[in-house]
C-alpha positions as CSV (number, residue, x, y, z in Angstrom):
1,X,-16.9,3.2,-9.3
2,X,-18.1,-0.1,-7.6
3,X,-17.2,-2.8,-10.6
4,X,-20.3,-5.3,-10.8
5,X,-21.3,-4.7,-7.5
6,X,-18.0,-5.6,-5.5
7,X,-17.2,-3.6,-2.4
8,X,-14.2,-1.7,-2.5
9,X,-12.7,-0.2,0.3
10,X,-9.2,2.2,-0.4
11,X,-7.0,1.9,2.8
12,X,-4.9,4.8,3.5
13,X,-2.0,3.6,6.1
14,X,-1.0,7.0,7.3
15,X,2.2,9.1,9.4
16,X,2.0,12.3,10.0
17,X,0.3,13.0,6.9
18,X,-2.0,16.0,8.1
19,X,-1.1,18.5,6.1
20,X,-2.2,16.2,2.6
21,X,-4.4,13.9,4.3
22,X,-7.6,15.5,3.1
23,X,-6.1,16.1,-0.6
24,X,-5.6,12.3,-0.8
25,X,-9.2,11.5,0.3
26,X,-10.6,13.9,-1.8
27,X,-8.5,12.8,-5.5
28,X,-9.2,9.2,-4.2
29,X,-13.5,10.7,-4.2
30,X,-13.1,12.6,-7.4
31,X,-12.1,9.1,-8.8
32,X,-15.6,7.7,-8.0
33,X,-14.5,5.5,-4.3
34,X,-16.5,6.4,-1.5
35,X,-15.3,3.7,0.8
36,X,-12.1,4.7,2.0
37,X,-10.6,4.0,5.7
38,X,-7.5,5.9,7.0
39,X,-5.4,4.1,9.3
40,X,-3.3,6.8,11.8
41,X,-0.2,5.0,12.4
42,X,0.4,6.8,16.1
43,X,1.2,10.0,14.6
44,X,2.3,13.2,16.4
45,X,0.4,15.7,14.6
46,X,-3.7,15.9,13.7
47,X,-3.4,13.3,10.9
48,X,-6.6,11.5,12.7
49,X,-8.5,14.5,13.3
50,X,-7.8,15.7,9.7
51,X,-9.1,12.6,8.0
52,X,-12.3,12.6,10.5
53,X,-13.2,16.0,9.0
54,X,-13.7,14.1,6.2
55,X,-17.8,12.9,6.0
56,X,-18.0,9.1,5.6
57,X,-14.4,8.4,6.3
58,X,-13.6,5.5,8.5
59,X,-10.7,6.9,10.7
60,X,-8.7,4.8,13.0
61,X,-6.0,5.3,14.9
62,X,-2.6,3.3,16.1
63,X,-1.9,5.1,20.1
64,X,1.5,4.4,19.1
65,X,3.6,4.1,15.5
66,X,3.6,0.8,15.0
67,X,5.0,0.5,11.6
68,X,3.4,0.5,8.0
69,X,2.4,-3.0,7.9
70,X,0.6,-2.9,11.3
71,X,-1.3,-0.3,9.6
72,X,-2.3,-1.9,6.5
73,X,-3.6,-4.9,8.2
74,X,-5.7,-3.0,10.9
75,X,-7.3,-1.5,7.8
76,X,-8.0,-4.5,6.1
77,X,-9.1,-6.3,9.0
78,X,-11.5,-3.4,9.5
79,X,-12.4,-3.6,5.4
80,X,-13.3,-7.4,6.0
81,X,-15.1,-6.8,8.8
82,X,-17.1,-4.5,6.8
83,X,-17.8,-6.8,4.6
84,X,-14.9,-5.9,1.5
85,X,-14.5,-7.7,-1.6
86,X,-11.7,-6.0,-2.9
87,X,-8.9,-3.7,-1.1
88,X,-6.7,-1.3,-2.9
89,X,-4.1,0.2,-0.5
90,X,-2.5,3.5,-1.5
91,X,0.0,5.7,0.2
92,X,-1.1,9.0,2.5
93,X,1.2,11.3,1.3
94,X,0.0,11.9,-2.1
95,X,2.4,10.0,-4.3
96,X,0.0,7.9,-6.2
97,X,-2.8,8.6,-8.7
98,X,-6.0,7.3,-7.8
99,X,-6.5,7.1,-11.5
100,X,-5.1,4.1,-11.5
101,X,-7.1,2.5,-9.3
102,X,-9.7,1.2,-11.9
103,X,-7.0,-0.4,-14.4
104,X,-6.8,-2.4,-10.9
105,X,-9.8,-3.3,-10.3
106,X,-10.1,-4.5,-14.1
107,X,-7.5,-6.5,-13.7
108,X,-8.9,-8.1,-10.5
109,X,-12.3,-8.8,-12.2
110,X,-9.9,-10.7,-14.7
111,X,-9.4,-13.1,-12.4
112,X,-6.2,-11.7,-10.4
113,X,-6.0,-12.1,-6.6
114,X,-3.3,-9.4,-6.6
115,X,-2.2,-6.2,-8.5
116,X,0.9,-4.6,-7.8
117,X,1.3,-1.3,-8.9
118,X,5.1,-1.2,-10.0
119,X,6.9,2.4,-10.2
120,X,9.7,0.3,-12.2
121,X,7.6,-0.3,-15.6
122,X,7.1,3.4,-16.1
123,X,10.3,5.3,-13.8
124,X,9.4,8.5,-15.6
125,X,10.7,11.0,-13.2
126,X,11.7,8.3,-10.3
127,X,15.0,9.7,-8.8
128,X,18.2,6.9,-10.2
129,X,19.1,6.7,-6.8
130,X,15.7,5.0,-5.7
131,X,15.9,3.2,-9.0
132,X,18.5,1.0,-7.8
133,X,17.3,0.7,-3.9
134,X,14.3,-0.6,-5.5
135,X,16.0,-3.4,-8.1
136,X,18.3,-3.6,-4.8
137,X,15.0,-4.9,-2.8
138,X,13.5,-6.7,-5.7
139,X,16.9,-8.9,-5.4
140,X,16.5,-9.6,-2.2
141,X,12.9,-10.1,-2.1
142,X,13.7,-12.9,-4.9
143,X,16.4,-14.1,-3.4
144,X,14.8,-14.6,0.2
145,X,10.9,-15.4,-0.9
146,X,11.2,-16.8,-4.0
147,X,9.1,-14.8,-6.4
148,X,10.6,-11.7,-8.5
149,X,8.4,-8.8,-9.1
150,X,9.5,-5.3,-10.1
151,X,8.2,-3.3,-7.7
152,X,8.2,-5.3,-4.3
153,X,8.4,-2.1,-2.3
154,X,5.1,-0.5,-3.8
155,X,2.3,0.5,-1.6
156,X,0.0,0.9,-4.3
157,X,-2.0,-2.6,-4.8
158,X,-5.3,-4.5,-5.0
159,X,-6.4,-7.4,-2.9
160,X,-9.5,-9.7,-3.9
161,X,-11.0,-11.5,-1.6
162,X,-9.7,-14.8,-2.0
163,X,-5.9,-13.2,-1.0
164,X,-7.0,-11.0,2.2
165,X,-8.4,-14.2,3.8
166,X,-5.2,-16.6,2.4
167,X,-2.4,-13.6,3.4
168,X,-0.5,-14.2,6.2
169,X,1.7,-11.6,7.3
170,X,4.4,-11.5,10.6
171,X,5.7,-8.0,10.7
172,X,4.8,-4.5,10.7
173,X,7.2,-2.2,8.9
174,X,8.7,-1.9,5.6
175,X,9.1,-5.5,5.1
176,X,5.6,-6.0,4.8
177,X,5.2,-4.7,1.4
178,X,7.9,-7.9,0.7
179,X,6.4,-10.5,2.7
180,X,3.3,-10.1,0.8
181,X,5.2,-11.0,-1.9
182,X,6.2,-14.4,0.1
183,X,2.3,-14.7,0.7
184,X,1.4,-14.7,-2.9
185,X,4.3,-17.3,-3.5
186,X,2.7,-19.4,-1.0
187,X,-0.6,-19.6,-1.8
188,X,-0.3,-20.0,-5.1
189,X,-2.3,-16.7,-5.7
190,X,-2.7,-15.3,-9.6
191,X,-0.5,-11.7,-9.7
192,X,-0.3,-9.2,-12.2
193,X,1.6,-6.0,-12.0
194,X,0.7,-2.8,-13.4
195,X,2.4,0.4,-14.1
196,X,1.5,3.1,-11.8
197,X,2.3,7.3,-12.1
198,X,4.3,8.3,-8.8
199,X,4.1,12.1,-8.5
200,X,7.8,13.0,-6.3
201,X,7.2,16.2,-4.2
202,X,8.9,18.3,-2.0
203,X,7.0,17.2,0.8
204,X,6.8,13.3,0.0
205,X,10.6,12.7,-0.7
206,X,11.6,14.8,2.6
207,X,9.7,12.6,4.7
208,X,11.3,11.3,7.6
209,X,9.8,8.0,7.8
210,X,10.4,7.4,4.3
211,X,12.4,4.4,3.4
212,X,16.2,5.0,3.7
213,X,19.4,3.2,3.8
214,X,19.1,2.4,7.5
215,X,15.5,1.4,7.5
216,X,16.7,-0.7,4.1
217,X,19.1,-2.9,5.9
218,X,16.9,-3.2,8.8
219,X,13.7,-4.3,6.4
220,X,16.5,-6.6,5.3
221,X,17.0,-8.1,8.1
222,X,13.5,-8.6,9.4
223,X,12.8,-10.5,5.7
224,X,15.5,-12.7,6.3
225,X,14.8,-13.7,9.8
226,X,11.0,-14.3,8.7
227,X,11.6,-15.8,5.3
């Protein structure tokens, strides 16, 4: 589903995600992307191997975890390279609806630099307690960066062209999801947000790596020191 002959490259930043790895690829397929790159985050199990399997993927692969963030701007660094006009990044571990990928690209093509897919517009199922960790972040995000959004935790979003060559980003972890957010403040790029479907699993809320109340106050921490 190339829109008017853009590019578009789906990034998977991924951890451990062998077991659903190949799902993901193939949903993200079934919705009509063929460019997709998965980014192995210097996992311990086959999640590179597993995506490889996979004809046509570009798989890469950290030699050690280096955080979400470092993953998601190898990928699009590698998307650029390749010549990308538009980047959607989505989670590995099956959470997100590809579906929803072309409501983004629609809204890039209306002139957006960014869409954020927000869990918050539509928290149909969304556990309470991650409810408030996310208005929690979204605070502190506005309160650090400047700019409020209602979902600035979201892994799900679309990047034009324009915003992967003006977004600067200093960390690697969990706070890059929020300094992106400072990034769009500072370049004055347009921003829409969208509501996304989240599907909550067994196997995607009892991941490790997952953001928690430790990893919270240390994204914290990080945003203020880089804000």
């Amino acid at each position: 589903m190339e829109t008017i002959s853009k590019k578009i490259f789906v990034l998977i930043p991924a951890f451990n995600e062998e077991t659903v790895i190949r799902e993901v690829i193939t949903e993200i397929r079934k919705a009509g992307y063929e460019n997709i790159i998965v980014v192995d985050d210097g996992s311990a199990d086959n999640t590179q191997i597993a995506a490889q399997k996979e004809i046509g993927v570009i798989s890469l692969r950290h030699s050690i975890n280096r955080g979400k963030g470092a993953a998601v701007k190898t990928g699009i660094e590698a998307a650029k390279m390749l010549g990308a006009d538009i980047v959607v990044t989505i989670d590995g571990d099956g959470q997100h609806n590809p579906d929803d990928i072309a409501k983004m690209l629609e809204l890039i093509e209306q002139g957006n630099d960014v869409v954020l897919g927000s869990r918050l517009k539509n928290p149909k199922g969304m556990p309470l307690w991650k409810i408030a960790a996310n208005h929690f972040g979204n605070f502190c995000t506005w309160a650090i960066y400047g700019l409020w959004v209602t979902d600035s935790q979201s892994g799900f979003r679309a990047y034009s062209k324009k915003a992967l060559e003006l977004i600067d980003t200093k960390t690697d972890r969990y706070e890059y999801d929020s300094e992106v957010i400072r990034e769009i403040y500072r370049n004055k790029l347009k921003f829409i947000e969208t509501p996304i479907e989240v599907r909550y699993t067994e196997y995607s809320m009892n991941k490790v790596h997952k953001m928690n109340l430790k990893n919270g106050f240390k994204t914290l921490i990080k945003m203020m020191i880089s804000g």
